[in-house]
VEXLUM-942941 format. One line per field, with one value per residue: x, y, z of N, C-alpha, C in turn. Coordinates in nm, 3 decimals. Each point is the difference from the previous one (the first is absolute). Layout:
// residues N
n_x <- [X | ...] .
n_y <- [Y | ...] .
n_z <- [Z | ...] .
ca_x <- [X | ...] .
ca_y <- [Y | ...] .
ca_z <- [Z | ...] .
c_x <- [X | ...] .
c_y <- [Y | ...] .
c_z <- [Z | ...] .
***
This chain:
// residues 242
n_x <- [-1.104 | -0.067 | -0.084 | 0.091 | 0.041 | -0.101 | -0.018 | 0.115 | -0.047 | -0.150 | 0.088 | 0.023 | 0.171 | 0.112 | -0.081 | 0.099 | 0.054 | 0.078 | -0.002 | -0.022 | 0.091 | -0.010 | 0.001 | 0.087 | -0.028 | 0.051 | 0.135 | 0.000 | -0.085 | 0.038 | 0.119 | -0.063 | -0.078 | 0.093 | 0.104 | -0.070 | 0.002 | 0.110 | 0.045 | 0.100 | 0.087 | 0.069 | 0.125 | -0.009 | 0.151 | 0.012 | 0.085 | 0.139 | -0.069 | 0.119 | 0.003 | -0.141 | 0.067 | 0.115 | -0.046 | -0.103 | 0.086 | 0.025 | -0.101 | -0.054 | -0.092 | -0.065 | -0.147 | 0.008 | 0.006 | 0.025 | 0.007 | 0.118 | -0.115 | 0.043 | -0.014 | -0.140 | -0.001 | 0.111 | -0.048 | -0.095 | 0.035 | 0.007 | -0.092 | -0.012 | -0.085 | -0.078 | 0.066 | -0.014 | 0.075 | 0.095 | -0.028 | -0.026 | 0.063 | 0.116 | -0.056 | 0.142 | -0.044 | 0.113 | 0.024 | -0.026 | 0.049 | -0.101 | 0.074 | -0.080 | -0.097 | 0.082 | 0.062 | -0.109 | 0.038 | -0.016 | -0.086 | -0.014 | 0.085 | 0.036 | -0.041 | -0.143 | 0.019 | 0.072 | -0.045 | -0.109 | 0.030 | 0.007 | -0.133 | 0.005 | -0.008 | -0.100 | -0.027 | -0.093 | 0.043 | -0.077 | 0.077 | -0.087 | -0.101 | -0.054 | 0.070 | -0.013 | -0.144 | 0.004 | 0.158 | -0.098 | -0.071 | 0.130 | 0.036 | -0.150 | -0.062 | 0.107 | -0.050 | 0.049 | 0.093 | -0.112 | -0.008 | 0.066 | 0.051 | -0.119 | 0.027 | -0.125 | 0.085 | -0.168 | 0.011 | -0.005 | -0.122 | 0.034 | -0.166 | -0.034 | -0.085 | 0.074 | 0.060 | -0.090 | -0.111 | 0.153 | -0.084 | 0.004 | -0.135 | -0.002 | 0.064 | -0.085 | 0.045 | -0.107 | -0.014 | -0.115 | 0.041 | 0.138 | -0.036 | -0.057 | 0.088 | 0.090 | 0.007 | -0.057 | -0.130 | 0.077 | -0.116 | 0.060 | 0.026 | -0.019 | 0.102 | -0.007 | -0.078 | 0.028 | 0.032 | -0.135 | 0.050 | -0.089 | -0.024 | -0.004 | -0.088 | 0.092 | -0.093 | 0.075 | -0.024 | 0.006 | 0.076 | 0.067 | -0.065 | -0.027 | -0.060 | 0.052 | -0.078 | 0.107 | 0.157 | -0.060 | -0.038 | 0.071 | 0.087 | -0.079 | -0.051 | 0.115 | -0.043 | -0.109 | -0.099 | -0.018 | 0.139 | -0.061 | -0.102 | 0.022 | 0.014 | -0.124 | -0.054 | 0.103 | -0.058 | -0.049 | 0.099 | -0.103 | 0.098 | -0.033 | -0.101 | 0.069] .
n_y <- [2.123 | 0.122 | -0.082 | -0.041 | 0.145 | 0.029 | -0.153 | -0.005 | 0.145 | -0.045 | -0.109 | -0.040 | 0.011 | -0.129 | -0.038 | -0.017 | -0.156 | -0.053 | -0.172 | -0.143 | -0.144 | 0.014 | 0.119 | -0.059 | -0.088 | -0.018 | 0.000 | -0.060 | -0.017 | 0.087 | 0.047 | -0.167 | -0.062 | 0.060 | -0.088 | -0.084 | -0.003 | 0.047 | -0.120 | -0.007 | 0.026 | -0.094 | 0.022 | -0.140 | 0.024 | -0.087 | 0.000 | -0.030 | 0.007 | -0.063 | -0.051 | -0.001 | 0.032 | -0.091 | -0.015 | -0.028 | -0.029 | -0.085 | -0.008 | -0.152 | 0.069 | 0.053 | -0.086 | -0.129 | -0.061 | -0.147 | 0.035 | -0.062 | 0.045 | -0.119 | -0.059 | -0.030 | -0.019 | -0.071 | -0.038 | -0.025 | -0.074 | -0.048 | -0.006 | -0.176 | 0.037 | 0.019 | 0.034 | 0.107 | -0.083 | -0.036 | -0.122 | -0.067 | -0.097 | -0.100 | -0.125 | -0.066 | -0.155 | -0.103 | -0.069 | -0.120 | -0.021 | -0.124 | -0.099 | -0.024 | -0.052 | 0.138 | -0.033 | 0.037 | 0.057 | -0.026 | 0.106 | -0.090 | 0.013 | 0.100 | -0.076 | -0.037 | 0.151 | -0.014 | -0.123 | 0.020 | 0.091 | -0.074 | -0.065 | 0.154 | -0.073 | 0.085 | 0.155 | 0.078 | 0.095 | 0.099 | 0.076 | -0.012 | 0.063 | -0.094 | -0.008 | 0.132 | -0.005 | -0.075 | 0.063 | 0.127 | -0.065 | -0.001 | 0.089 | 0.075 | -0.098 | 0.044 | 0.049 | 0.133 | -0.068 | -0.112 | 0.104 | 0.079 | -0.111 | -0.030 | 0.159 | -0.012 | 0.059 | 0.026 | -0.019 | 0.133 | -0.037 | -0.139 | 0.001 | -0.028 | -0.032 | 0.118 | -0.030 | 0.055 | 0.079 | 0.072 | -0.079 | 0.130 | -0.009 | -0.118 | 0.082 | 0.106 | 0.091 | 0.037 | 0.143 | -0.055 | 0.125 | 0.004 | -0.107 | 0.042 | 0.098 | -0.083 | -0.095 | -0.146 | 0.065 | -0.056 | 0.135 | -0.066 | 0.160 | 0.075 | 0.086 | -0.066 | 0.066 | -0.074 | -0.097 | 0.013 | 0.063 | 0.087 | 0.034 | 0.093 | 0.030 | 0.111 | 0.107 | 0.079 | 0.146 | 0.014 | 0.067 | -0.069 | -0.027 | 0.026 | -0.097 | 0.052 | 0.108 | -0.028 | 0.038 | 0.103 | 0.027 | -0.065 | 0.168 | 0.122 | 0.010 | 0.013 | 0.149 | 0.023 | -0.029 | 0.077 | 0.052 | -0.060 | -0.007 | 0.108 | 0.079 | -0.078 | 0.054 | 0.115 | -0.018 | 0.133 | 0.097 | 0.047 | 0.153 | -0.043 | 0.080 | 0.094] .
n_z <- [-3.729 | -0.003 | -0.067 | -0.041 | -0.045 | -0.024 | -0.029 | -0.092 | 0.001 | 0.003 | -0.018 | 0.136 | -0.016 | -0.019 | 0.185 | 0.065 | 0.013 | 0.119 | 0.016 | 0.125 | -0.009 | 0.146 | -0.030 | -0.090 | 0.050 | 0.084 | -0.004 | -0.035 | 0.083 | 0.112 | -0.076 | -0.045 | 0.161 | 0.044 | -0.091 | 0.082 | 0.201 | 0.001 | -0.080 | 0.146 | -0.071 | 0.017 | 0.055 | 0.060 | -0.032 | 0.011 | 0.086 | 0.010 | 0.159 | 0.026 | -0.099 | 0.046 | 0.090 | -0.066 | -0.079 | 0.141 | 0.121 | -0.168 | -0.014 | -0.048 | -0.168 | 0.149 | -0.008 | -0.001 | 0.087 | 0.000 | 0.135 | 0.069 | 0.119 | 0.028 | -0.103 | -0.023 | 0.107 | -0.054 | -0.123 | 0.047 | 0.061 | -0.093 | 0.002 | -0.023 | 0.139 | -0.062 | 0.096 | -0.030 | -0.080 | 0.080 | -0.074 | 0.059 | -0.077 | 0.020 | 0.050 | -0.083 | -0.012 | 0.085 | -0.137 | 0.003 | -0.147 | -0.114 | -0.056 | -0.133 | 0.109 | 0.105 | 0.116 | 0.042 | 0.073 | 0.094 | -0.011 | 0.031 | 0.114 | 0.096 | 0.115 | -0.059 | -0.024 | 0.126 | 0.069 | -0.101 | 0.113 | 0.129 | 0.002 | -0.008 | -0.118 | -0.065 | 0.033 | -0.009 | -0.010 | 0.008 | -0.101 | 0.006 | 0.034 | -0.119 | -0.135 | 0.017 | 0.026 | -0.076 | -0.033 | 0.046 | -0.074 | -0.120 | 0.010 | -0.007 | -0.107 | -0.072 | -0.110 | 0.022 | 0.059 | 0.042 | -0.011 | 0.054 | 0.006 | 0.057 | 0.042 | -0.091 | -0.039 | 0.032 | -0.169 | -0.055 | 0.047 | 0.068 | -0.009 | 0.116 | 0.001 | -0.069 | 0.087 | 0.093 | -0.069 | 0.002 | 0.110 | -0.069 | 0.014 | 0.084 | 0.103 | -0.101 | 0.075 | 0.007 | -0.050 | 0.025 | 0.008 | 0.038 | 0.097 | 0.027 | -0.062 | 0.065 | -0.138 | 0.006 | 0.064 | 0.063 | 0.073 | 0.046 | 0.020 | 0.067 | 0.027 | 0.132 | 0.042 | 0.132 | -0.102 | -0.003 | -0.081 | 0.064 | -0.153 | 0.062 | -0.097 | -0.020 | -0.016 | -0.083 | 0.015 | -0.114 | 0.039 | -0.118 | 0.089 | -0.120 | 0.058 | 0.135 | -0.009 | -0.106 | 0.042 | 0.096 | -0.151 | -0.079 | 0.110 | -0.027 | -0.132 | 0.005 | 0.108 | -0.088 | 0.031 | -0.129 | 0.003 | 0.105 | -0.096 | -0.090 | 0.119 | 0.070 | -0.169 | 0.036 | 0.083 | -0.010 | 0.051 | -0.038 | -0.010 | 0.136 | -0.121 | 0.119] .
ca_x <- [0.124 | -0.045 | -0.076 | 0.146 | 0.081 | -0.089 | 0.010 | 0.109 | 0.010 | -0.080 | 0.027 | 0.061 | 0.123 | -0.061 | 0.038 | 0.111 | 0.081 | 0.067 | -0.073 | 0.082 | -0.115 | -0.069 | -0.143 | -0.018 | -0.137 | -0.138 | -0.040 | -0.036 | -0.137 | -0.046 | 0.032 | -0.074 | -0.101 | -0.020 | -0.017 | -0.136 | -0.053 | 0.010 | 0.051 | 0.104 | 0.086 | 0.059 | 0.116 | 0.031 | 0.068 | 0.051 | 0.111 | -0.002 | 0.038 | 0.141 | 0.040 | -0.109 | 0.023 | 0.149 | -0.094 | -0.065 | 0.100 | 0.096 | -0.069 | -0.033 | -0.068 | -0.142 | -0.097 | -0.078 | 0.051 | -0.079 | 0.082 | -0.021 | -0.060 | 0.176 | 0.075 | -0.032 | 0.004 | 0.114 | -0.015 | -0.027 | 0.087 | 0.105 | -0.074 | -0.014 | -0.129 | -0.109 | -0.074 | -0.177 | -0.049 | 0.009 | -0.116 | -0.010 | -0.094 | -0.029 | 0.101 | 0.029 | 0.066 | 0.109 | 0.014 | 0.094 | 0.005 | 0.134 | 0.005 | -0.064 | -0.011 | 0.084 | -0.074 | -0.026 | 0.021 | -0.077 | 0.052 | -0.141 | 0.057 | 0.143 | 0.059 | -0.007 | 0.052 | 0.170 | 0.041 | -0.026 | 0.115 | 0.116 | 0.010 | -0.051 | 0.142 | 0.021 | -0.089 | 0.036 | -0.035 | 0.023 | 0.073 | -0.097 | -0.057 | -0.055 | 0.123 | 0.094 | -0.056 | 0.042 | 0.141 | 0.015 | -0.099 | 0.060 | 0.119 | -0.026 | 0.026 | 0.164 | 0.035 | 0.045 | 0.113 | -0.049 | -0.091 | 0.083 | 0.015 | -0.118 | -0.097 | 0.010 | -0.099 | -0.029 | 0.061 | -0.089 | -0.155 | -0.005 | -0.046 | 0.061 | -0.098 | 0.058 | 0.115 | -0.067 | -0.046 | 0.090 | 0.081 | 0.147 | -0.004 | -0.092 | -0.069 | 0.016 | -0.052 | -0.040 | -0.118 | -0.058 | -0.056 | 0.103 | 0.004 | -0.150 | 0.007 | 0.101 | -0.074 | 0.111 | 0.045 | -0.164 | 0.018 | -0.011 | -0.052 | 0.028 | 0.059 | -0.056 | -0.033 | 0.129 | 0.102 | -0.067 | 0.043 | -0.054 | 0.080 | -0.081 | -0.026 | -0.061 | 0.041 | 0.019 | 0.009 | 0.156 | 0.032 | 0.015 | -0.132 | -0.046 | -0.135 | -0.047 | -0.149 | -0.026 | 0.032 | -0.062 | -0.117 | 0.047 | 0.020 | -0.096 | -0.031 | 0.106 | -0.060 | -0.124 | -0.066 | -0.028 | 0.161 | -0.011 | 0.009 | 0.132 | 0.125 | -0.043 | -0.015 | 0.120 | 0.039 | 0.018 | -0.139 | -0.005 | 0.001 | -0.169 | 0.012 | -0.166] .
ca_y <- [0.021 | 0.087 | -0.058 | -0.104 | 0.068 | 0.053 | -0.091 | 0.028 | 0.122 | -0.054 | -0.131 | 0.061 | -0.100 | -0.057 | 0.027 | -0.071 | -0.034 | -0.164 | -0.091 | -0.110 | -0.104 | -0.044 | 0.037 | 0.024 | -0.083 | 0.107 | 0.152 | -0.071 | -0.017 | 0.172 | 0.062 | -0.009 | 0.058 | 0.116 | 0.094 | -0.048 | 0.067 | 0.144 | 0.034 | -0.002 | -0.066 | -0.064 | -0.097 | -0.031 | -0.112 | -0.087 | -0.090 | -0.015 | 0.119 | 0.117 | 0.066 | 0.121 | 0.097 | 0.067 | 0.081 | 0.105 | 0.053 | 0.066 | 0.112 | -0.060 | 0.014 | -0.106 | 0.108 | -0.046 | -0.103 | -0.087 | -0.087 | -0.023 | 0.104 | 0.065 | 0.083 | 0.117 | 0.093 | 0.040 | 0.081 | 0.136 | 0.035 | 0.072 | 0.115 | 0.013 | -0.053 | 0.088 | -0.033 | 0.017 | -0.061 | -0.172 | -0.053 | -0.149 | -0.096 | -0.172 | -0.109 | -0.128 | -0.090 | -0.050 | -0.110 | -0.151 | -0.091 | -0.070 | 0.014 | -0.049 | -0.121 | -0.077 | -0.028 | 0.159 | 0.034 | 0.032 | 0.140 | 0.067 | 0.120 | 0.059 | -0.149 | -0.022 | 0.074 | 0.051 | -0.125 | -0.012 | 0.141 | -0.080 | -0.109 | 0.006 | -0.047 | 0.146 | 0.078 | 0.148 | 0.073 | 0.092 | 0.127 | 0.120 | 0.073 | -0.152 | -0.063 | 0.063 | -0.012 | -0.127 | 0.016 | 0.051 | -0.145 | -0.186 | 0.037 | -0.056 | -0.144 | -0.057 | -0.127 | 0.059 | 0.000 | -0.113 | -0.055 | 0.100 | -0.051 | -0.042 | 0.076 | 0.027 | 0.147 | 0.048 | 0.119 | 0.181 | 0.025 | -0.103 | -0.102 | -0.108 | -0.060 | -0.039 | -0.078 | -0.137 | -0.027 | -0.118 | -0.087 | 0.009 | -0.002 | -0.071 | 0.069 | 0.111 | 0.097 | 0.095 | 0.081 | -0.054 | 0.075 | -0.049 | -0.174 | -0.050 | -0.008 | -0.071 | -0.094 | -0.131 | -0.039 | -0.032 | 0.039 | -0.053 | 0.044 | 0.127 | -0.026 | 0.009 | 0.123 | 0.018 | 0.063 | 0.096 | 0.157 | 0.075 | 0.128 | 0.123 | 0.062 | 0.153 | 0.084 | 0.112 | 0.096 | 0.065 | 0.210 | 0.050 | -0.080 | 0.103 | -0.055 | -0.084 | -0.010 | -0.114 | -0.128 | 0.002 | -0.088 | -0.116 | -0.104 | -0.033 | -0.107 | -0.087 | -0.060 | -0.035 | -0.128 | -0.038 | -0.073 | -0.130 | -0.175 | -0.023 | -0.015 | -0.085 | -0.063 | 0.002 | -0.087 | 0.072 | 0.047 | 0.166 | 0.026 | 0.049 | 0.145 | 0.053] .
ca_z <- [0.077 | 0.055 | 0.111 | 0.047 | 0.048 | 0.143 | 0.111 | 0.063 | 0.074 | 0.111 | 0.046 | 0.118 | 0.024 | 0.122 | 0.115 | -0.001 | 0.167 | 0.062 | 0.147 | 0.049 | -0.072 | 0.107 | -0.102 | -0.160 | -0.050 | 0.058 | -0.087 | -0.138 | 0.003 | 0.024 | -0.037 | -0.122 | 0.009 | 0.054 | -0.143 | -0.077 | 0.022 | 0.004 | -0.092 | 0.032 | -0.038 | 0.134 | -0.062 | 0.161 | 0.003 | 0.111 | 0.014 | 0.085 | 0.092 | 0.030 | -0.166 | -0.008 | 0.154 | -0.039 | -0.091 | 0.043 | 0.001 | -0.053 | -0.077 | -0.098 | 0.062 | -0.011 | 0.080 | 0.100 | 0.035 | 0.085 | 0.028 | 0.148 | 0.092 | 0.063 | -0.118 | -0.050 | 0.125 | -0.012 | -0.111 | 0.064 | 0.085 | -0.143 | -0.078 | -0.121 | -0.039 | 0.081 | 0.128 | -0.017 | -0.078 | 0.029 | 0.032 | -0.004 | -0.102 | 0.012 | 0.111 | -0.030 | 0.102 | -0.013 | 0.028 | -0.038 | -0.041 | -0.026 | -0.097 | -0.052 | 0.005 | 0.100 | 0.133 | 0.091 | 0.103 | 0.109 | 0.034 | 0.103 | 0.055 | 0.030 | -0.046 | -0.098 | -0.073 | 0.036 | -0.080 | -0.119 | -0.066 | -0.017 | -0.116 | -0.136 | -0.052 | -0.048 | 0.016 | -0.062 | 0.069 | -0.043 | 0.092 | 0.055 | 0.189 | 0.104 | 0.031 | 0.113 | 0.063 | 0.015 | 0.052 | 0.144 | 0.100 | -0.006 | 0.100 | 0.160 | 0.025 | 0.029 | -0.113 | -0.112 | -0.044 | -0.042 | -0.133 | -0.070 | -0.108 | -0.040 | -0.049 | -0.111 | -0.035 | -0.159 | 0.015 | 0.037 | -0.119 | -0.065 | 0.127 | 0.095 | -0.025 | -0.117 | 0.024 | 0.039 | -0.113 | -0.089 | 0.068 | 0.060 | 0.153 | 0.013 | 0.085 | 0.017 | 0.056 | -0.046 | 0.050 | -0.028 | -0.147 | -0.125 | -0.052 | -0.058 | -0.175 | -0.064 | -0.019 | 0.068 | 0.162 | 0.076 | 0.088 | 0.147 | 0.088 | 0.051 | 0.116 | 0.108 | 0.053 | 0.053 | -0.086 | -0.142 | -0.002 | -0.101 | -0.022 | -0.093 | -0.146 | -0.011 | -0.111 | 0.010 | -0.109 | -0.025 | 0.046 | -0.100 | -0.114 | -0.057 | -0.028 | 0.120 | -0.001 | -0.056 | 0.083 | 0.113 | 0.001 | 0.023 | 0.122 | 0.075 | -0.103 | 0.012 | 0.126 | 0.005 | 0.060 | -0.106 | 0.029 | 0.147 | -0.024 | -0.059 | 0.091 | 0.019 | -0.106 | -0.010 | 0.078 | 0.148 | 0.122 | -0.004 | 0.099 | 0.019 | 0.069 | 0.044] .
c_x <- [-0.026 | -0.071 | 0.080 | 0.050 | -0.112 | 0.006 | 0.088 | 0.041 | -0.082 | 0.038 | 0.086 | 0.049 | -0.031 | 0.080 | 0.126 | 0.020 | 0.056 | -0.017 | 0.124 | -0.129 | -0.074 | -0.149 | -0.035 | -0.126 | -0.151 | 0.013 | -0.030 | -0.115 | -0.063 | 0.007 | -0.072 | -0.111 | -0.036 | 0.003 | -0.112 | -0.108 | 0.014 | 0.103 | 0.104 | 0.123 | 0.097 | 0.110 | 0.118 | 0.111 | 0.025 | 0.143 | 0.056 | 0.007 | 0.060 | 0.014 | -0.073 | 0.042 | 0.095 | -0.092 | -0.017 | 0.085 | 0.107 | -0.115 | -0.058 | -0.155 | -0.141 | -0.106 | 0.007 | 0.129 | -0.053 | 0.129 | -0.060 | -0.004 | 0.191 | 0.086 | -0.079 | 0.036 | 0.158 | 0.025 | -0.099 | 0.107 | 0.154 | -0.060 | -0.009 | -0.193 | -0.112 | -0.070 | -0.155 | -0.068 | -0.020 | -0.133 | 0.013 | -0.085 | -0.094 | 0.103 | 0.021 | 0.074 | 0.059 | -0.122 | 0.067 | -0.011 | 0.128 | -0.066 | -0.164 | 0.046 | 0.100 | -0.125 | 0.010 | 0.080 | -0.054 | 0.042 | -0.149 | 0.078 | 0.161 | 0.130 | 0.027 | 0.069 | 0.132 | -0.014 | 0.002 | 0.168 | 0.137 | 0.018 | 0.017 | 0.179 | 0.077 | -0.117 | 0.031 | -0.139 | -0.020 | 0.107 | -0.098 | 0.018 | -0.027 | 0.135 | 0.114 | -0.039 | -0.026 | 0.093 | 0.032 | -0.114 | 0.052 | 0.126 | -0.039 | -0.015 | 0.122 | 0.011 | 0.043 | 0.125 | 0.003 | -0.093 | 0.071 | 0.069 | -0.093 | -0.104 | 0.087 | -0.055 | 0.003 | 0.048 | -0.081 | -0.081 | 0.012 | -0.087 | 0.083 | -0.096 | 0.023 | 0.156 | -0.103 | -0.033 | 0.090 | 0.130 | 0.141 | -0.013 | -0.112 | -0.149 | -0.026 | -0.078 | -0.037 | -0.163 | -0.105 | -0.092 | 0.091 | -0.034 | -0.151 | -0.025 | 0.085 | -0.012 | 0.141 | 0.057 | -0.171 | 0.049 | -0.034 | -0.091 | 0.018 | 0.120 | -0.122 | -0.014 | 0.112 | 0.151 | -0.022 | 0.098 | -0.056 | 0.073 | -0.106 | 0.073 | -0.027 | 0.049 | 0.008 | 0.065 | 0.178 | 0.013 | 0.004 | -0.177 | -0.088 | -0.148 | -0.087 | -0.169 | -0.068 | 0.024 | -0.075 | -0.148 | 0.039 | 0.023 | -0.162 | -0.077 | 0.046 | -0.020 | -0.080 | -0.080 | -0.036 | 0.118 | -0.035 | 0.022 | 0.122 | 0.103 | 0.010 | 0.050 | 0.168 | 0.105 | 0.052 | -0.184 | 0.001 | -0.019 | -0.116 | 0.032 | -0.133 | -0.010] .
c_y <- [0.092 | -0.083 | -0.100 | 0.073 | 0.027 | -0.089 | -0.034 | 0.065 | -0.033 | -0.120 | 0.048 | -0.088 | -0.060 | 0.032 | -0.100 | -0.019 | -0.087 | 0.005 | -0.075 | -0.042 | -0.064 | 0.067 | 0.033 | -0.090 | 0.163 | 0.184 | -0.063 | 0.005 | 0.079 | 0.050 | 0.020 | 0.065 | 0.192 | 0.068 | -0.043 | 0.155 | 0.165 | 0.049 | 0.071 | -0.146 | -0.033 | -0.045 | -0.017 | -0.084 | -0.083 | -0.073 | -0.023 | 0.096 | 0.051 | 0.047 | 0.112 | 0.064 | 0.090 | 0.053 | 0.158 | 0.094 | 0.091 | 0.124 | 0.015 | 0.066 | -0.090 | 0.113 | -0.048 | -0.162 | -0.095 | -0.108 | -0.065 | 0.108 | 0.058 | 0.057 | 0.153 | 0.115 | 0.032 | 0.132 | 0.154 | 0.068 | 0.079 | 0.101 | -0.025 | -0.051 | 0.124 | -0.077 | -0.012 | -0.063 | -0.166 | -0.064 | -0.171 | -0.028 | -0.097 | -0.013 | -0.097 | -0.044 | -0.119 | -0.168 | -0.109 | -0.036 | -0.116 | -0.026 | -0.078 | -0.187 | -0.084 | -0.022 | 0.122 | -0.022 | 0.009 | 0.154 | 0.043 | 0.038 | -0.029 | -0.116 | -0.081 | 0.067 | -0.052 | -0.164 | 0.014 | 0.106 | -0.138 | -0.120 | 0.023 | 0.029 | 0.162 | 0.042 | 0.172 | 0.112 | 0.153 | 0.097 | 0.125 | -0.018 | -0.172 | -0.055 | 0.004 | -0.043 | -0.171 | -0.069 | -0.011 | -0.088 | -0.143 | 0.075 | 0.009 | -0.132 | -0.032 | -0.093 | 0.059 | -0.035 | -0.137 | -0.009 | 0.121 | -0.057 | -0.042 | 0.096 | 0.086 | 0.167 | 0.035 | 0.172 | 0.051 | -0.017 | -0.124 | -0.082 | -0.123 | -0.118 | -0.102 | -0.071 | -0.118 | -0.133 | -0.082 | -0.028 | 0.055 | 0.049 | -0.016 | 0.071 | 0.141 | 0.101 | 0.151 | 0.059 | -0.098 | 0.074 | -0.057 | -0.116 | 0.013 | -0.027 | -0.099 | -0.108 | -0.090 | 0.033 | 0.006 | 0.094 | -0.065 | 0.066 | 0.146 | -0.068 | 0.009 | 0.124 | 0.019 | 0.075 | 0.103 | 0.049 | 0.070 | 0.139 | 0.097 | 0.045 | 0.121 | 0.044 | 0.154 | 0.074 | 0.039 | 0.093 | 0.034 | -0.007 | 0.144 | -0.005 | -0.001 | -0.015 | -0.160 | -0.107 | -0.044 | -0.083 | -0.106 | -0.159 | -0.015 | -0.134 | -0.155 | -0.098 | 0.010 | -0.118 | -0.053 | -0.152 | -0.095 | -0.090 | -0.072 | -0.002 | -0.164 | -0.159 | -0.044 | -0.084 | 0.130 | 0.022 | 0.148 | 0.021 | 0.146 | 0.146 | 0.024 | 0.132] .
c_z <- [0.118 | 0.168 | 0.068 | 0.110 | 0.155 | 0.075 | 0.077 | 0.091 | 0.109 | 0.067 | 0.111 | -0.016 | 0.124 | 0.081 | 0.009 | 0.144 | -0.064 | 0.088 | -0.055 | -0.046 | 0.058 | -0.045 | -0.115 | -0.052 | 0.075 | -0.063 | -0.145 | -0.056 | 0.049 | -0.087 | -0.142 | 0.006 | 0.009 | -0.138 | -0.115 | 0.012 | -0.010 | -0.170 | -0.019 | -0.007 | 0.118 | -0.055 | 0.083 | -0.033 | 0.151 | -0.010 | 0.165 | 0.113 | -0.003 | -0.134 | -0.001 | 0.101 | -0.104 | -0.140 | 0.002 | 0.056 | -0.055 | -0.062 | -0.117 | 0.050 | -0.013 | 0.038 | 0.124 | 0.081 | 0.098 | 0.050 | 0.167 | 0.049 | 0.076 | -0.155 | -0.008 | 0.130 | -0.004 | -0.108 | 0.033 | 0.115 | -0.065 | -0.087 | -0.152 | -0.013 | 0.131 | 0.115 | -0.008 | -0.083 | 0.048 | 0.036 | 0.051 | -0.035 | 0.068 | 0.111 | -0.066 | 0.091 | -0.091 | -0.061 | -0.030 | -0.107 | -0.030 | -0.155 | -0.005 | -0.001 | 0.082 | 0.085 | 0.084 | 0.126 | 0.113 | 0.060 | 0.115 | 0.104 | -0.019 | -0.025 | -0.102 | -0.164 | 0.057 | -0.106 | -0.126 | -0.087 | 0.040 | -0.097 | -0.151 | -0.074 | -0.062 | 0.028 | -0.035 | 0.038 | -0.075 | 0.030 | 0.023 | 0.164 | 0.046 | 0.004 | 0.114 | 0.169 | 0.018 | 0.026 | 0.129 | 0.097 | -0.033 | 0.122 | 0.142 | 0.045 | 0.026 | -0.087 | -0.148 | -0.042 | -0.035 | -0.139 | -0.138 | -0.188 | -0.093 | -0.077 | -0.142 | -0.033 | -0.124 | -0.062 | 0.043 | -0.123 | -0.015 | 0.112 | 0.022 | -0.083 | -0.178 | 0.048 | 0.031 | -0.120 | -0.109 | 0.086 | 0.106 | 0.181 | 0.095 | 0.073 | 0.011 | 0.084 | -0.097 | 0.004 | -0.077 | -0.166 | -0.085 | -0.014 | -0.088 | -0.164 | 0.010 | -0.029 | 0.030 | 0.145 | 0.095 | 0.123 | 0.166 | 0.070 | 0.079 | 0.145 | 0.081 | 0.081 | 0.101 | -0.080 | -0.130 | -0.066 | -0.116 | -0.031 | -0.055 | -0.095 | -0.001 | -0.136 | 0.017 | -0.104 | 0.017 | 0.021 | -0.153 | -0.107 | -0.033 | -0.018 | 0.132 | -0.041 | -0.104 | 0.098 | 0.128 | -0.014 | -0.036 | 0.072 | 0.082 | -0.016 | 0.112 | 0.156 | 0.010 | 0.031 | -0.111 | -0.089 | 0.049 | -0.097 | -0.089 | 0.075 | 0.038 | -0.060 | -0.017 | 0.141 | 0.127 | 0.040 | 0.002 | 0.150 | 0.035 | 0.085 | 0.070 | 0.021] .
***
C-alpha cells in the first residue's frame, strides 16, 4: 500500500486544455507522443469554438488553450490568457467534399467553386473563422440570398463532413483536418489558392495556470520541427519559425 501511495504522490496530474475540433485529431497524437516522451500526462478536451471562447471566459479552469490565432488574441486581450505565452501552431485550409460515390465537382478555380456552390441542391459549412469567412465570399458573389435556403448548419462539435457522409447534404465545406477521418465521403479537393482560406491555430497559457514551466515546454514541444510531420499527417501546415 505504502508503495501505491508513493506513486501516486510521484504521477504529475495531468496538464489540461480545450481546443475546437478543427485540431482535436492533431493534439491527439501530440499529445500521445509528448507523454510517451517526457511522461507528462495531456488532457485536451475539444468541442466546438465558440463553446470553448464562452468556457474560458466564464473561468472554467485550464492550463493551457488552442483555438483560432483571432479567438485566442481576443481572450488575451480579456485577460483570460498570457500574452507571453501565445504560440502558432499550424495553417489549416478550407476543403470540398461530397458524399462517397457522388460525382466530384469541378473546383479548380474561382468560377468553377461559385458554379459547383449554385448547382449544389444543400450545402454546409462550418460555424468557425472558415465558415464565417465563406458567408462573406458566397455574399461577395451576390448569391447569398440565392442559395440561403439551401445551406444546412451543422451543430457545434458536429463535422460538416458527417452531414455529408449521411446524405443530409450534398456539398460540404470544411478545414481539410476535420474531413480527413470522416468515413462515407470522398474529399474533392482544397479550395483554389485565389479563394483559400486558411486559419491559424494558436495556443496559449491561461493567467490562471499554476504549471507555466510544465506548460511552456509543452507548447515548445508543440512548435517544434520535431511536430512537422504530424501537423502534416493531420491535413495543416506547421507554421515555420526562424
Amino acid at each position: 500500500m505504502a508503495a501505491m501511495h508513493t506513486d501516486a504522490i510521484n504521477t504529475p496530474r495531468p496538464l489540461t486544455g480545450i481546443s475546437s475540433m478543427a485540431t482535436r485529431q492533431l493534439l491527439s497524437e501530440l499529445t500521445a507522443a509528448y507523454a510517451l516522451q517526457h511522461g507528462q500526462a495531456v488532457s485536451i478536451e475539444s468541442v466546438g469554438g465558440v463553446d470553448a471562447v464562452k468556457r474560458v471566459q466564464a473561468g472554467e479552469a485550464f492550463d493551457l488553450v488552442f483555438l483560432a490565432s483571432d479567438a485566442i488574441a481576443k481572450l488575451v486581450a480579456a485577460g483570460h490568457l498570457r500574452a507571453d505565452s501565445v504560440t502558432d501552431l499550424v495553417h489549416s485550409g478550407v476543403a470540398v467534399a461530397v458524399r462517397a460515390g457522388s460525382p466530384k465537382p469541378d473546383i479548380s478555380s474561382e468560377d468553377a467553386v461559385h458554379q459547383a456552390v449554385l448547382a449544389a441542391p444543400t450545402l454546409s459549412y462550418s460555424t468557425g473563422p472558415s465558415g464565417v469567412a465563406l458567408a462573406k465570399l458566397f455574399d461577395h458573389w451576390g448569391i447569398a440570398e440565392q442559395i440561403q435556403g439551401r445551406i444546412v448548419t451543422a451543430p457545434p462539435g458536429v463535422p460538416v463532413g458527417r452531414l455529408v457522409a449521411k446524405g443530409e447534404v450534398a456539398l460540404g465545406f470544411q478545414q481539410l483536418s476535420e474531413l480527413i477521418h470522416v468515413e462515407g465521403i470522398t474529399i474533392v479537393g482544397a479550395l483554389p489558392p485565389a479563394i483559400q482560406i486558411t486559419t491559424t491555430f494558436t495556443a496559449a497559457m491561461t493567467t490562471g495556470c499554476t504549471r507555466p514551466a510544465e506548460v511552456q515546454d509543452l507548447l515548445d514541444y508543440m512548435a517544434s520541427d520535431e511536430a512537422a510531420e504530424a501537423k502534416r499527417r493531420q491535413g495543416m501546415e506547421p507554421v515555420l519559425c526562424f
